[in-house]
N, C-alpha and C positions, 0 to 999 in steps of 0.2 A: 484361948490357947489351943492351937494346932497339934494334934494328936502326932506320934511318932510313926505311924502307918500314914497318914494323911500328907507328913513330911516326905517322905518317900514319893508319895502319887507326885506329889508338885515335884520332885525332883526330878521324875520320869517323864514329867510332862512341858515344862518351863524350860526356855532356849537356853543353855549355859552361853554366860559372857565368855568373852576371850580375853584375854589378857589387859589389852587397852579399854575392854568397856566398860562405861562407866553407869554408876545406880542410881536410882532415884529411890528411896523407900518410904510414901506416905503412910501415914500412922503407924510406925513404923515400929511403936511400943518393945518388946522384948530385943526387939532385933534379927528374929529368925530367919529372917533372908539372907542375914550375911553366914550363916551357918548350911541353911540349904542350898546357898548355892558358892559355896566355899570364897567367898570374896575375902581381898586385900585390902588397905583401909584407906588406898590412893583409889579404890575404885569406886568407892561407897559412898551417897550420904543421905542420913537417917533422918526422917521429917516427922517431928510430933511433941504437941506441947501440952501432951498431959503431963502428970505427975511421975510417969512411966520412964520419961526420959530421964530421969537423975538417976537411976538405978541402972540402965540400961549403959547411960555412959560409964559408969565404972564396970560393967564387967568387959567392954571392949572400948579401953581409955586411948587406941591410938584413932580408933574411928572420929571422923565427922558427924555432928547429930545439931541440926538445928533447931530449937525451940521457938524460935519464930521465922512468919517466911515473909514479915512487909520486906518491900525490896529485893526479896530472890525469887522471886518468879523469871520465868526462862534461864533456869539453869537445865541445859541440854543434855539430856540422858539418851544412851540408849537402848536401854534397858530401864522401866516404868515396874516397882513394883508398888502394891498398897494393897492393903487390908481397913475394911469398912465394917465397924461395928455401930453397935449400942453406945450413944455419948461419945462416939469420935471427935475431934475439933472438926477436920476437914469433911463436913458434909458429903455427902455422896453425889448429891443433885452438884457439884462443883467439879467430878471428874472427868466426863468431854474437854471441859476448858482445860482444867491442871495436864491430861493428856498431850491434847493439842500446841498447848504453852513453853511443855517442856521434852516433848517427845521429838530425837534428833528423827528425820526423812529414813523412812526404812526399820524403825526403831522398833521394837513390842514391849505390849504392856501386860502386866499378869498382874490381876483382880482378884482378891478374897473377899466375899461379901456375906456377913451374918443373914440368913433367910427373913431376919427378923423385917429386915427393911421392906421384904415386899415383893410380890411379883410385879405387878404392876409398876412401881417404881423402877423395878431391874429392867424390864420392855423396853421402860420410857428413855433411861440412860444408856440402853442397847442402842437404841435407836438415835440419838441425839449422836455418840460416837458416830457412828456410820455416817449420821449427817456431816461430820467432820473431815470426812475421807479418809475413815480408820475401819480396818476390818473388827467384827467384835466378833467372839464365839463365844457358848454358854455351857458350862459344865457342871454336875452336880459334885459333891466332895463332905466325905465321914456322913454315910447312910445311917439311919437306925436298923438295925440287926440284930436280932436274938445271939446273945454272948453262946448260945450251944453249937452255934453253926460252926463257928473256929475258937479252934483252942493255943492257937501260939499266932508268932507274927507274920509266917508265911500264908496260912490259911487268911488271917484278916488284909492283907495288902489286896491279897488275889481277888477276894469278895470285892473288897471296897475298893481296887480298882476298876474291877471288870464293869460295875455300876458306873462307877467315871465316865468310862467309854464308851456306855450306852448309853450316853446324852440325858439321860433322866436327871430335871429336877424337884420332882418331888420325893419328900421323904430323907432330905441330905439337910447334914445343919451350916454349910454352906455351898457358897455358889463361885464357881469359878467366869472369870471373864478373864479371854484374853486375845489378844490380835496386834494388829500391824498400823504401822503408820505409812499410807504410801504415797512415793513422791510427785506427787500430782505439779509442785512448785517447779522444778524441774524441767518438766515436761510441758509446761505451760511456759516458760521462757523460750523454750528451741520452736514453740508454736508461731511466739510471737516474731523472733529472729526470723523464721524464713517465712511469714508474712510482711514482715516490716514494717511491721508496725511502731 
């Protein structure tokens, strides 16, 4: 569970949709994304088949939430969001593809990833992204901190964002991932057009 200061950083930091755009939210357990980032529930749908999902659909019962996804894959978001734990269904070594599958040209994706998985793992799937023709960036997110240093909610934002934006990840108990999908399909057609190919 995503602390109340930690919600804030992502608020601060994560693209808001506009009106028409649409979510994607892998593991998508409590639903917190539809709260941080004020979504409608024609804009939304929530991907996760743990036990989480029965609880989560009733507290937001007009929302969409799928508990299996055979057969939905390439549903076009654009906007990617997902959180990666401990015993998630959707494997993390499976996010390039789910990105790339379902992320519309232009689109971003915003990554919560438990530390527990791994640096090396985080590299590997940095890098596998990028092999996709997606930018990825890596952010640290809720530092450990001696509780002396701030004593209310403006002191701990400030700390634990100003850590955010100094790129540091060690010492945070997650990891942010987030970037862009860019339209290389596009541009590779107008290629082919005035070659004639």
């Amino acid at each position: 569970m995503i602390d109340i200061v930690s919600q804030e950083i992502i608020c601060n930091h994560i693209v808001k949709p506009d009106d028409s755009s649409k979510v994607l939210d892998f593991n998508c357990q409590e639903g917190d994304f539809i709260t941080i980032l004020q979504l409608e529930p024609d804009q939304y749908i929530g991907v996760d088949f743990s036990q989480n999902i029965n609880t989560t659909k009733k507290i937001y019962p007009d929302y969409k939430f799928l508990d299996s996804w055979i057969g939905k894959s390439f549903i076009k978001a654009d906007i990617i969001c997902a959180s990666f734990y401990d015993g998630c269904f959707f494997d993390f070594q499976y996010l390039p593809n789910i990105l790339f599958d379902n992320l519309e040209y232009q689109g971003v994706f915003f990554i919560i990833v438990n530390t527990h998985i791994g640096e090396d793992r985080l590299f590997d799937i940095q890098n596998k992204i990028r092999e996709k023709n997606m930018s990825c960036d890596l952010w640290g997110l809720e530092y450990s901190m001696p509780k002396s240093e701030y004593k209310n909610f403006e002191q701990r934002f400030l700390v634990q964002n100003t850590m955010t934006l100094s790129g540091e990840l060690d010492g945070c108990r997650y990891w942010i991932m987030s970037g862009k999908r860019k339209d290389t399909n596009v541009i590779s057609l107008q290629k082919v057009k005035k070659e004639g190919v």
